[in-house]
N, C-alpha and C positions, 0 to 999 in steps of 0.2 A: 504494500500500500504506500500511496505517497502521503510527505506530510503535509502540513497547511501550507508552509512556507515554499515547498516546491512546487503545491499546484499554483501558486500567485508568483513566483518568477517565472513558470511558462507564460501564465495568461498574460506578465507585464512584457515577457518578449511577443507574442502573437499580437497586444496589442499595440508595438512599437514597429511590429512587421508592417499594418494595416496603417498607422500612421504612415510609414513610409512610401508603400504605395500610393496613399494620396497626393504626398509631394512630388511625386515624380509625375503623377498626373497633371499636377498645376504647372509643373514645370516644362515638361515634353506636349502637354498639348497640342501644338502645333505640329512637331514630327511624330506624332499618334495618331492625332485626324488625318492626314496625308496619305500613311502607311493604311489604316483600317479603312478609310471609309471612303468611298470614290464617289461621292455625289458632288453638283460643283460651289456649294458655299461653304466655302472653308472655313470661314469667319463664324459661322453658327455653330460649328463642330468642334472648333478651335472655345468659345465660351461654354459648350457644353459639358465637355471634358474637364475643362475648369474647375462648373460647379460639383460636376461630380466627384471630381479629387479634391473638394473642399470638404463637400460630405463625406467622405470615406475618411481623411485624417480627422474630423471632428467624432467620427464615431467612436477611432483608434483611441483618438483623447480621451472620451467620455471611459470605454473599459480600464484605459489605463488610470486615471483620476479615482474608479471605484474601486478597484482594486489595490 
């Protein structure tokens, strides 16, 4: 069995993993949208991406803050 302490340093690395994936979402956005999606406004897919790596690092936050 694990103890307390080790199942809440996984969960603070899984939620530090999910933070980072959001950043790299806010940040690559633009070579994201290019690569995945071939329709032609870039600019809508370039903020979409955005807000979605804003929500995803803010979720990472919230697990890691309760834990």
């Amino acid at each position: 069995m694990m103890q307390k302490g080790e199942k809440q340093m996984i969960l603070k690395l899984i939620s530090l993993i999910i933070i980072l994936t959001g950043t790299i979402f806010i940040y690559d956005a633009r070579t994201l949208s290019i690569n995945w999606f071939s329709f032609g406004d870039q600019n809508e897919a370039t903020s979409g991406l955005k807000m979605l790596g804003f929500i995803i690092a803010m979720i990472g936050a919230i697990i890691f803050y309760i834990v």
